[in-house]
C-alpha positions as CSV (number, residue, x, y, z in Angstrom):
1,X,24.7,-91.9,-55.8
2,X,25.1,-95.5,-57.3
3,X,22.3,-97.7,-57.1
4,X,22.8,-101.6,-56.5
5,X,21.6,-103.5,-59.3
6,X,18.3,-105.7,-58.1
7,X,18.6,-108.6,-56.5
8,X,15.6,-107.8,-55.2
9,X,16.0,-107.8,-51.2
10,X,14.8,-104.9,-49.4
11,X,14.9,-104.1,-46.1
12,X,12.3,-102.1,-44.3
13,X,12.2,-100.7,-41.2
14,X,8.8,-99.1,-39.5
15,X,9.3,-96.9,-36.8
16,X,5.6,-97.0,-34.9
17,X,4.1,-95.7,-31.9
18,X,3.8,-99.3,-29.8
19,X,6.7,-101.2,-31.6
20,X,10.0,-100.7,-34.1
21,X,9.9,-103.5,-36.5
22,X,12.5,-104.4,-39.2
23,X,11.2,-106.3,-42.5
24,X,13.4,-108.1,-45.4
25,X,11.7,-109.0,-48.3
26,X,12.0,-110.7,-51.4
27,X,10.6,-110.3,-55.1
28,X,7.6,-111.9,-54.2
29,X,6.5,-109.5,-51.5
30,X,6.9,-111.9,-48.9
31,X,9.0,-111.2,-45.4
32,X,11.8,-113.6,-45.4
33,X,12.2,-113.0,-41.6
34,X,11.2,-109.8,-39.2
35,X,12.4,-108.3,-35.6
36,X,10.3,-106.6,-33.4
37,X,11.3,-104.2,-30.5
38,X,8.7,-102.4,-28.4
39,X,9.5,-98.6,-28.4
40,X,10.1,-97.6,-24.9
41,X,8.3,-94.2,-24.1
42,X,8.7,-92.2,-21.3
43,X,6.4,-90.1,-18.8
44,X,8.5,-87.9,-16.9
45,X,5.3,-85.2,-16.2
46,X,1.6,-86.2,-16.1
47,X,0.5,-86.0,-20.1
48,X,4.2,-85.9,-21.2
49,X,5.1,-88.3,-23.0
50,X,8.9,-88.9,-25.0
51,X,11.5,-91.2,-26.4
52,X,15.3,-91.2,-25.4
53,X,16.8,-90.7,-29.0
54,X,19.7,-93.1,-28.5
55,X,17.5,-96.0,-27.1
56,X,15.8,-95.3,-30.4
57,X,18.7,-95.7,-32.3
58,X,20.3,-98.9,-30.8
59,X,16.6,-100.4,-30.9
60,X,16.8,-99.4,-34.7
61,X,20.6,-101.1,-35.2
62,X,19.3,-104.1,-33.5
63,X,16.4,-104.6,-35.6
64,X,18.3,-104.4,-38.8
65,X,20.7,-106.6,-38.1
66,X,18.5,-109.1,-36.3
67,X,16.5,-109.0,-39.5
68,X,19.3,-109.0,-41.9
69,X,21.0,-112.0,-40.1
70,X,17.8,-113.8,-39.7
71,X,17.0,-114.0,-43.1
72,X,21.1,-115.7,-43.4
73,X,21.7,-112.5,-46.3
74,X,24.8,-110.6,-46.4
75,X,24.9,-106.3,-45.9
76,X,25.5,-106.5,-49.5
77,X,23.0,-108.2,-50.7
78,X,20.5,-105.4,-49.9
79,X,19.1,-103.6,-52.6
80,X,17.0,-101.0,-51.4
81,X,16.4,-99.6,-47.6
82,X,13.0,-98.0,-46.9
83,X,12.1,-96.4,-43.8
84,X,8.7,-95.7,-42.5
85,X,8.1,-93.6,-39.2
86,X,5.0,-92.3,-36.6
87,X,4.2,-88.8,-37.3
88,X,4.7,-86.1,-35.6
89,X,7.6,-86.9,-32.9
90,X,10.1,-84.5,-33.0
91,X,13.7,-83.4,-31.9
92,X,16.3,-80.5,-31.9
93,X,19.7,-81.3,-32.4
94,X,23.3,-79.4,-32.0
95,X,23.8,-78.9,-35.7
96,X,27.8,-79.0,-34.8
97,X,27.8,-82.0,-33.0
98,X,24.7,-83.9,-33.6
99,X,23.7,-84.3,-30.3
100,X,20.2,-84.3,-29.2
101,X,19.2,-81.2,-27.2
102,X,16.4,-83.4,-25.7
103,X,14.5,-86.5,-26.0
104,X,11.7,-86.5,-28.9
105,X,8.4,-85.0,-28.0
106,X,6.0,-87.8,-29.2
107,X,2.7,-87.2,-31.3
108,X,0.9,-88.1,-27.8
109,X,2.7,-85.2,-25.8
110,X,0.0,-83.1,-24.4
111,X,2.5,-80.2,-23.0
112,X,1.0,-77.4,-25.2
113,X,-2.4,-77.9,-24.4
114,X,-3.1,-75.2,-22.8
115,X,-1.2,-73.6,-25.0
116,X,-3.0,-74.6,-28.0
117,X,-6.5,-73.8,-26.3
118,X,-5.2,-70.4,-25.8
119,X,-4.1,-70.2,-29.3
120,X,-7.1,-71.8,-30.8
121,X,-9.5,-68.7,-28.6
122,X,-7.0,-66.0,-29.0
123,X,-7.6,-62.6,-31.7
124,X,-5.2,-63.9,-33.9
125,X,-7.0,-66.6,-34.7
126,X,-10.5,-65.4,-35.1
127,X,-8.3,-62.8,-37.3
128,X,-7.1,-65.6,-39.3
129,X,-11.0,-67.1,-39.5
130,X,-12.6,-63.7,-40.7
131,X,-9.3,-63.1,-43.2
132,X,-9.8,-66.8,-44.5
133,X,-14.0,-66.1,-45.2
134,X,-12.8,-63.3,-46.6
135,X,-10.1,-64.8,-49.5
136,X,-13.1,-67.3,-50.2
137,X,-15.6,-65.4,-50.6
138,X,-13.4,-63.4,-53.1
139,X,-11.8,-66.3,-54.7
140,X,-14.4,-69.1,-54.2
141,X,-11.6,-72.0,-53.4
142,X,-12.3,-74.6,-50.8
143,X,-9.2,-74.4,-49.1
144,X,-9.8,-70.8,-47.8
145,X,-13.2,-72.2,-46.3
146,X,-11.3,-75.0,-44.6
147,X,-9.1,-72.4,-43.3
148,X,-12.0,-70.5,-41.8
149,X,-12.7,-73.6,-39.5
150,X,-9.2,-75.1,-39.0
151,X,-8.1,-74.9,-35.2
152,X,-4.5,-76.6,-33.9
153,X,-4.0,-79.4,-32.4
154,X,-1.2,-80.6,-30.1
155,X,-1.0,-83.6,-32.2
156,X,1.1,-81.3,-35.2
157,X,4.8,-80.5,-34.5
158,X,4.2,-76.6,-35.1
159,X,2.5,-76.7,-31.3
160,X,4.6,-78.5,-29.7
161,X,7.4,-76.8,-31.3
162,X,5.8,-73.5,-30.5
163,X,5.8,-74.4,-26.7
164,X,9.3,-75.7,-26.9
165,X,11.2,-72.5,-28.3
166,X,8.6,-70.4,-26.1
167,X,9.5,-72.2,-22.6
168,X,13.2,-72.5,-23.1
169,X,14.9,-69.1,-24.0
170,X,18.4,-71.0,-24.4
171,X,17.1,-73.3,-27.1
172,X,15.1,-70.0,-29.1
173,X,18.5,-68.6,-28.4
174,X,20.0,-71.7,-30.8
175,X,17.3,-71.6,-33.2
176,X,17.6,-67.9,-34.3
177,X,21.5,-68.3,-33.9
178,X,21.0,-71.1,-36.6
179,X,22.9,-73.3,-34.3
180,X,20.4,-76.2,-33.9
181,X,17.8,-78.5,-36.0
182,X,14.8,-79.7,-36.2
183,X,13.9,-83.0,-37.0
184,X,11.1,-85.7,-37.0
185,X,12.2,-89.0,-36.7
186,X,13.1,-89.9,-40.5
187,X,15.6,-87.1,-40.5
188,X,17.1,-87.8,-37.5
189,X,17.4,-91.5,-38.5
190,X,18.5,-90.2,-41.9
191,X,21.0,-87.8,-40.2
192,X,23.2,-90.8,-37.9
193,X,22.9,-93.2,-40.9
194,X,24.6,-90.7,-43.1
195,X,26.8,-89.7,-40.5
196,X,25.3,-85.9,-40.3
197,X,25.6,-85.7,-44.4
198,X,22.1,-85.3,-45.3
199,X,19.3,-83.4,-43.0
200,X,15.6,-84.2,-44.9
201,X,12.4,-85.4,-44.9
202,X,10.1,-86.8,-47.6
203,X,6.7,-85.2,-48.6
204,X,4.6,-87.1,-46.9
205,X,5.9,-86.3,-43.4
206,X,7.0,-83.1,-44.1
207,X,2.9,-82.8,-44.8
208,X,1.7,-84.3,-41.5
209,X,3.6,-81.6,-39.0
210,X,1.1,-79.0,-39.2
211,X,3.9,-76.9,-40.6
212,X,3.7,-77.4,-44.6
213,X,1.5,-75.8,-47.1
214,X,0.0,-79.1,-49.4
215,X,-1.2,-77.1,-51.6
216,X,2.2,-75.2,-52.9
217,X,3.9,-78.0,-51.6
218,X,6.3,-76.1,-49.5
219,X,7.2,-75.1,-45.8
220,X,4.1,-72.8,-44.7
221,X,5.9,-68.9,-44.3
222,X,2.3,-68.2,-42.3
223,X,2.6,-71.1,-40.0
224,X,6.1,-70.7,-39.2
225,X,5.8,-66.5,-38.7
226,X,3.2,-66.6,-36.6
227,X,4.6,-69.6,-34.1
228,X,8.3,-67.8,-34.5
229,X,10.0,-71.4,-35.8
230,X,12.5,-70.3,-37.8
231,X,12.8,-71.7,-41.3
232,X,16.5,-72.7,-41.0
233,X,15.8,-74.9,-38.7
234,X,13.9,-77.4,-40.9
235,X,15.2,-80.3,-43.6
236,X,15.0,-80.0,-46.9
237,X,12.2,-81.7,-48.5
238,X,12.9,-84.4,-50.9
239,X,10.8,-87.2,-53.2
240,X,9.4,-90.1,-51.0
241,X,10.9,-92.3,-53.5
242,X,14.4,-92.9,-55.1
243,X,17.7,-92.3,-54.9
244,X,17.9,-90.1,-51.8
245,X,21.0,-91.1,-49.9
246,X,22.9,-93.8,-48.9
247,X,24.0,-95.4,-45.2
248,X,27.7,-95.0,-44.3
249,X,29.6,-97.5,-44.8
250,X,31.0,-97.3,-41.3
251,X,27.6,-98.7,-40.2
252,X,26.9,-102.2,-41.3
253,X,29.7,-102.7,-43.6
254,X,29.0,-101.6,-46.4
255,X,26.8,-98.7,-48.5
256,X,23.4,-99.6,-48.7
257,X,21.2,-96.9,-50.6
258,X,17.9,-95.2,-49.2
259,X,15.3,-95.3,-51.7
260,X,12.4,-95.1,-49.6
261,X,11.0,-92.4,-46.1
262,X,7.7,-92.2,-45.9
263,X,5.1,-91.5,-42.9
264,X,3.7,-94.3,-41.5
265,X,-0.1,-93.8,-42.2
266,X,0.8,-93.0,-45.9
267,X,2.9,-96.3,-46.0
268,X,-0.1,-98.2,-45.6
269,X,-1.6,-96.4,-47.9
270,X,0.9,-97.3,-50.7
271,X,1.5,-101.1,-48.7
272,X,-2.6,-101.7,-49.3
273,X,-2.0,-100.7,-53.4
274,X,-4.6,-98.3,-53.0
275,X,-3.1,-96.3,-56.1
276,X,-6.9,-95.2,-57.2
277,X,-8.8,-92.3,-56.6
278,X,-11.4,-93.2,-53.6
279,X,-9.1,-95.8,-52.6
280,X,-9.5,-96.2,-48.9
281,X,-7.3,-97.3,-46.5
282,X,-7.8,-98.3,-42.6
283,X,-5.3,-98.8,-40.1
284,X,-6.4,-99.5,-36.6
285,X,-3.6,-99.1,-34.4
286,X,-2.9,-96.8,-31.5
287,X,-5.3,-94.9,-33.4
288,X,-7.8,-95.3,-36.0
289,X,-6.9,-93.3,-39.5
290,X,-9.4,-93.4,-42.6
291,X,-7.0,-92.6,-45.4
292,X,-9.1,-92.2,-48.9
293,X,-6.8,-91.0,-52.0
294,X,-7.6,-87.8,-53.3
295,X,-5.6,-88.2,-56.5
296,X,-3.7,-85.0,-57.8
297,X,-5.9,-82.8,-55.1
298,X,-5.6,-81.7,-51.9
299,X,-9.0,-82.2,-50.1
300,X,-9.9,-78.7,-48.2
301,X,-12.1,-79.7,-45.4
302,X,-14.4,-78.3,-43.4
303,X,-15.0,-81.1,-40.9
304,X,-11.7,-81.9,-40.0
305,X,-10.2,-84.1,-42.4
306,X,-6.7,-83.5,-43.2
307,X,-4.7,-82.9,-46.6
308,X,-1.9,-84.8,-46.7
309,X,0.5,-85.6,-49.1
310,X,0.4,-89.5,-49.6
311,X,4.1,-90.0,-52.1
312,X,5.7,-88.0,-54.6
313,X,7.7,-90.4,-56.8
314,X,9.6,-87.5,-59.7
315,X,7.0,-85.3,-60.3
316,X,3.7,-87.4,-59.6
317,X,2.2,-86.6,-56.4
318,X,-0.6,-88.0,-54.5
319,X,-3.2,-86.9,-51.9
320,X,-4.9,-88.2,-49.3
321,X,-7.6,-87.2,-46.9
322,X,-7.2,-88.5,-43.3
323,X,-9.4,-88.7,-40.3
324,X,-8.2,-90.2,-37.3
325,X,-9.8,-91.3,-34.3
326,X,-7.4,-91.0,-31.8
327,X,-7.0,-94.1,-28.8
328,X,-9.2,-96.8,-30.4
329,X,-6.4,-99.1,-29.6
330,X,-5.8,-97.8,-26.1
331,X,-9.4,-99.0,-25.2
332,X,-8.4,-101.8,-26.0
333,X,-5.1,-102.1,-23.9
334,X,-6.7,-100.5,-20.9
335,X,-9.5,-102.8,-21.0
336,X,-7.0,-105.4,-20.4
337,X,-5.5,-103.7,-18.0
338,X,-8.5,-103.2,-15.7
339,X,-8.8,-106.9,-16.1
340,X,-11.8,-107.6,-18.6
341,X,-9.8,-109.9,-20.1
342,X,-6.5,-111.2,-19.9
343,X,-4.3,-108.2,-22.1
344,X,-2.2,-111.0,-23.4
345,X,-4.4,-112.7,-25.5
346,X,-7.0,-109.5,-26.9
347,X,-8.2,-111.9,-29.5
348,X,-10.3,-113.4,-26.7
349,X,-12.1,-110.0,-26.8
350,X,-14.3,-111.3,-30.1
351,X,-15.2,-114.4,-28.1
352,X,-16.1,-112.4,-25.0
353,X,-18.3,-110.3,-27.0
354,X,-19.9,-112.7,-28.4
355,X,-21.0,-114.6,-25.5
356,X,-23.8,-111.9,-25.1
357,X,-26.5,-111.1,-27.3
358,X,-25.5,-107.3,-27.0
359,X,-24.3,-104.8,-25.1
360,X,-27.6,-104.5,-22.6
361,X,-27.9,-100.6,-22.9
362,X,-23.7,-100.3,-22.2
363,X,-22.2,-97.8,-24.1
364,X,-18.6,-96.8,-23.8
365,X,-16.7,-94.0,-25.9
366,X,-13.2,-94.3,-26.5
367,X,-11.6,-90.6,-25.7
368,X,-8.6,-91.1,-24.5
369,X,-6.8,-88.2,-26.8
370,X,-10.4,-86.2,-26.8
371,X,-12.1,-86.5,-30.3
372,X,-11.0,-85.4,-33.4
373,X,-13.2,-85.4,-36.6
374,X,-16.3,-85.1,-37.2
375,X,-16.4,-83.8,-32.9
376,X,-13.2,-81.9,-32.8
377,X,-13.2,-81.8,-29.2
378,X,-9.8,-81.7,-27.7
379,X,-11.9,-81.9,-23.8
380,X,-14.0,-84.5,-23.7
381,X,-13.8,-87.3,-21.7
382,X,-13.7,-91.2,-21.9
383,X,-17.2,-92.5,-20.8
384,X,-19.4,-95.6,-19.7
385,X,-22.7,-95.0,-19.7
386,X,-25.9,-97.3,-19.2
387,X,-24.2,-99.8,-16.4
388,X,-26.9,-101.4,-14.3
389,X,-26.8,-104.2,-11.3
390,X,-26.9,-106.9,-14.6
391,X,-24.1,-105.5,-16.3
392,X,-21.5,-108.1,-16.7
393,X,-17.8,-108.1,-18.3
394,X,-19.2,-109.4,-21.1
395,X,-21.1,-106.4,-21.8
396,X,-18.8,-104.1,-21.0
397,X,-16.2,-105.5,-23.3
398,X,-18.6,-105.7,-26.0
399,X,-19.7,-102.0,-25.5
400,X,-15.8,-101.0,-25.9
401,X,-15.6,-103.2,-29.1
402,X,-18.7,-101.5,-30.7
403,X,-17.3,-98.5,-29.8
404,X,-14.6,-98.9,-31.7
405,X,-16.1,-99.9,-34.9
406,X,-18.8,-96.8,-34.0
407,X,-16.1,-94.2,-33.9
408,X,-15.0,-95.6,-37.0
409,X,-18.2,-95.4,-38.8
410,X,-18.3,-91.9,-37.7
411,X,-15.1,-90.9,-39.7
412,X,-16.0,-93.2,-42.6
413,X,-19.7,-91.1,-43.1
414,X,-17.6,-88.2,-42.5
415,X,-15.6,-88.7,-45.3
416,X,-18.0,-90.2,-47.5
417,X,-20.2,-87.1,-47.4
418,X,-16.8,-84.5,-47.8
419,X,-15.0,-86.5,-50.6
420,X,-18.3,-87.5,-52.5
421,X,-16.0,-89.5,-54.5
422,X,-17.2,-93.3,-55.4
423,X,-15.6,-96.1,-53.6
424,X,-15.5,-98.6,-56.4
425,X,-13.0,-101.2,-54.3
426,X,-13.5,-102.8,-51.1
427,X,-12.0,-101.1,-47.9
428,X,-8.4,-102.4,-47.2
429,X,-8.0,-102.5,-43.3
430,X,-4.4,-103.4,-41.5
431,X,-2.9,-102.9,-38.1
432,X,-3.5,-105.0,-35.2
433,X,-7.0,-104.4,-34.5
434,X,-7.8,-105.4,-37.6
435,X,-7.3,-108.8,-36.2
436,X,-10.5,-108.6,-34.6
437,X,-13.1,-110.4,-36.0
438,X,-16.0,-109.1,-33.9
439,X,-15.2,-105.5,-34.6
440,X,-13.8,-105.7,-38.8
441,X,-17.7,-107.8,-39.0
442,X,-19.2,-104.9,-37.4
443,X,-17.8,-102.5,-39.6
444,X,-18.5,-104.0,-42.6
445,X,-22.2,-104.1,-41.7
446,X,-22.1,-100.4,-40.4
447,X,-20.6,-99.2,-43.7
448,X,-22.1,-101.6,-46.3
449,X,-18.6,-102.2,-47.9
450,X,-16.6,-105.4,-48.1
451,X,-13.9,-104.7,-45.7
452,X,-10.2,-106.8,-46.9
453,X,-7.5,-107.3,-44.4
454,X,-4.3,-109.0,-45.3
455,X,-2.2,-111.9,-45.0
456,X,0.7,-109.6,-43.6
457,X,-0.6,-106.7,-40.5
458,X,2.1,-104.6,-41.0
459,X,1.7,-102.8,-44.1
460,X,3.8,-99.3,-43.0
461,X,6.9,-101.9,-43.4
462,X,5.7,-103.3,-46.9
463,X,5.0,-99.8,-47.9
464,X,8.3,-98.6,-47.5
465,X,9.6,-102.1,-49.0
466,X,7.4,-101.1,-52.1
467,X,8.5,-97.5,-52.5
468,X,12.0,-98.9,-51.8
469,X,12.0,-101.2,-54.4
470,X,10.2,-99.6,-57.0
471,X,13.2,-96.9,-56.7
472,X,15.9,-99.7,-57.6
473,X,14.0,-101.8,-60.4
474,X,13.0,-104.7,-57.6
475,X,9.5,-104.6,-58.7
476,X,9.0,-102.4,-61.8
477,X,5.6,-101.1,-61.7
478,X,2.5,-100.6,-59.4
479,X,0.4,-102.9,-61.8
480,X,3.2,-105.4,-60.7
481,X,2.8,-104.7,-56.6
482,X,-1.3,-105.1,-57.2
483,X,-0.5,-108.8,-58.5
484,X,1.5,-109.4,-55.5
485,X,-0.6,-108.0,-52.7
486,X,-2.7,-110.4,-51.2
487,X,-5.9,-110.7,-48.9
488,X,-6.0,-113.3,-46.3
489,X,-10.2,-112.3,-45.5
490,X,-12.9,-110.3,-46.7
491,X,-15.3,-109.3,-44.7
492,X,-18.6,-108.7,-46.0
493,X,-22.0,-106.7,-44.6
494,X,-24.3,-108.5,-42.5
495,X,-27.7,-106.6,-43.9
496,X,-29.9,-108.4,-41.5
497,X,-28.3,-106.7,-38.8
498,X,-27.7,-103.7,-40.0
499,X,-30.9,-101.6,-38.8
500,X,-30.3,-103.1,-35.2
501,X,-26.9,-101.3,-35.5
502,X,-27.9,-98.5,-36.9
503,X,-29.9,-97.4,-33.8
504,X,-27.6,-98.6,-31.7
505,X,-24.5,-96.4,-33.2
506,X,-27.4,-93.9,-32.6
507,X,-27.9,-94.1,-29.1
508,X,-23.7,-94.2,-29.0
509,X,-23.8,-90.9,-30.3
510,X,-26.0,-89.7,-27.3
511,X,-23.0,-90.9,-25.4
512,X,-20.4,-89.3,-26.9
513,X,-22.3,-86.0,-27.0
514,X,-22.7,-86.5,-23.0
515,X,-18.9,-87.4,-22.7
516,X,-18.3,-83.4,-24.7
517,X,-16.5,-80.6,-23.2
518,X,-15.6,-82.5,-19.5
519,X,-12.1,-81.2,-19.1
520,X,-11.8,-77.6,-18.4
């Protein structure tokens, strides 16, 4: 494939949960001009929860070109495309045709619960447990004693896969005919830029489906026996970065290469330059993810981190270790939505907190997806506890703020005590509620680290830009992208405050022990 020479514009698209948002930089790193749609999910059953494939796509085509127009640049003047995408959403596809054989099944999708649960209580799993204690005990390597632990979650692909061949006989039917695919939303992006030529993923999402081994760096044979997903449906997986395939002319114009997929946790990850082992990243979105880099190992965990691959650029690959908390965000939203403040402005939210001295024995825990790591409690419950007669909006949106950063804190001593790996750099934070003052202070007292957040939010876009670029000579090393990246403030630890905290985060853990095991 021929590779433009660098002008050094590149074009980067992030796929996310809440919005899909195109990106063209220059040399400098800077966003000559941006588009924003919001991604339009659907809820046709209670806990289902999808996206119509072609909205998706038009969405995506006006993006681009809104971008690409915006910034007064030609189609070829593009050196480098880069595409960054949410985790986990998946598709099958008539491998004839190309059509969707139904709408993507988002990371949210709660349809195999009960499947899962099932799964995660059945003989096959304890067999798996006892067979995993078993290998370490023999072989003494951390990743069997992670396996020992592990349970699934309906937030990987391999359940909700699982539940999708095993409720529809006509589309297992397809699948073991060899007449469909599977694909998360980089290959099926990939797949109607190229015009059906190339059907892949990158590493670093192929990592995050619950359905790859990190540590052979391969499609799991184990994972996709036992949950019958045969292994011709799935892409080929290539390197996150360089010359991986270019966009059909009979798109925009003219061929524009693809130098860049990545996942959009990981994309942060390379967006923040955190290129150094015990790096950490934090993006607080939807969710909350604690990304910490792991260098050339996979982290085998026991509490519930998980291994992912971060990139692989030629034959240098890098790990992460990621804890999420899932539905930080959506406290936030829904707290505007009940009316605590007005969900158009959620930067009032710092103010509003502030206006009280504290929370006045309010404590709320943010569960809206149950709690992953450290908890790992797919049934518990979203919970206010402590409200009296003198309870005012003020305290209650302060109590869902402190929750946030609580939760947080929970994942970050959580991976502090698992990875035991110095952090010798402050802790890069992005997404949108990094924006908030009140809660990024907070954090930075909690953890006793200087917390950075940038000039630019989105960093999934500027990661793919980077790996992008770096693929076509735009910027020629990562000492280079370090020189560019800049913080707009650092937050740093309030030690006065700190002990106050501390037995406040305390009594929030009561809390979320209380809010444990509701649904049933």
């Amino acid at each position: 494939m021929a590779v433009k020479k660098s002008e050094g514009y590149v074009v980067a698209v992030d796929v996310g949960t809440t919005n899909l948002t195109c990106h063209v930089f220059d040399k400098t790193g800077i966003s000559m001009y941006g588009a924003v749609q919001k991604v339009q999910l659907l809820y046709p059953r209670p806990g289902w929860v999808e996206i119509d494939p072609d909205v998706l796509w038009d969405q995506f085509l006006n993006v681009v070109t809104e971008a690409v127009e915006g910034s007064c640049l030609q189609y070829e003047d593009i050196t480098a495309f880069g595409i960054s995408t949410q985790r986990g959403t998946f598709l099958n596809f008539d491998k004839r045709t190309g059509r969707p054989i139904h709408n993507f099944i988002t990371w949210q999708d709660l349809r195999a619960a009960e499947l899962t649960e099932n799964w995660n209580r059945s003989f096959t799993m304890k067999g798996l447990h006892l067979g995993a204690k078993a290998l370490h005990l023999l072989s003494r390597r951390k990743q069997f004693l992670a396996a020992s632990v592990i349970n699934f979650s309906t937030q990987h692909v391999s359940m909700r896969l699982h539940w999708m061949l095993k409720n529809h006989a006509e589309l297992m039917k397809k699948a073991r005919q060899g007449s469909i695919l599977f694909a998360t939303i980089d290959t099926w992006l990939l797949w109607k830029l190229t015009k059906g030529q190339v059907h892949i993923t990158d590493y670093s999402n192929a990592s995050s489906t619950g359905m790859f081994d990190p540590y052979v760096l391969c499609w799991s044979s184990l994972m996709t026996t036992l949950f019958e997903i045969p292994v011709s449906l799935l892409p080929e997986v290539v390197e996150t970065s360089g010359s991986l395939c270019e966009i059909h002319k009979d798109i925009f114009g003219t061929r524009i290469p693809v130098t860049a997929v990545v996942a959009d946790q990981q994309a942060s990850v390379f967006g923040q330059c955190c290129f150094d082992v015990g790096d950490i990243n934090l993006t607080m979105g939807t969710g909350s993810f604690i990304n910490i880099n792991t260098g050339k190992h996979a982290h085998a965990s026991v509490a519930g981190l998980y291994p992912l691959v971060g990139w692989k650029i030629g034959s240098d690959v890098t790990y992460l270790a990621e804890g999420n908390a899932a539905g930080t965000g959506t406290a936030i939203e829904w707290a505007g939505e009940i009316g605590f403040y007005h969900k158009d402005n959620v930067a009032e939210t710092s103010k509003i907190a502030r206006s009280v001295k504290d929370c006045n024995g309010v404590y709320f825990v943010p569960a809206f997806s149950g709690l992953q790591a450290p908890i790992n409690d797919t049934k518990a419950s979203t919970s206010i506890f402590g409200i009296t007669s003198s309870t005012s909006k003020a305290h209650i949106v302060r109590a869902v703020l402190e929750s946030i950063a609580y939760r947080i804190y929970q994942l970050f001593v959580t991976v502090q005590e698992e990875i035991k790996t110095p952090i010798f750099s402050s802790i890069k934070a992005d997404g949108g509620l990094s924006q908030n003052d009140f809660i990024m202070q907070l954090l930075s007292t909690l953890t006793e680290q200087s917390i950075e957040r940038p000039k630019q939010i989105e960093m999934s876009c500027l990661g793919a830009a980077f790996l992008a670029g770096l693929a076509t000579g735009v910027w020629k090393s990562r000492d280079e992208l370090k020189a560019i990246h800049c913080s707009h403030v650092i937050f740093q630890p309030c030690c006065d405050a700190r002990d106050k905290y501390e037995k406040f985060y305390e009594k929030w853990k009561e809390a979320q022990a209380r809010s444990r095991y509701w649904y049933t």
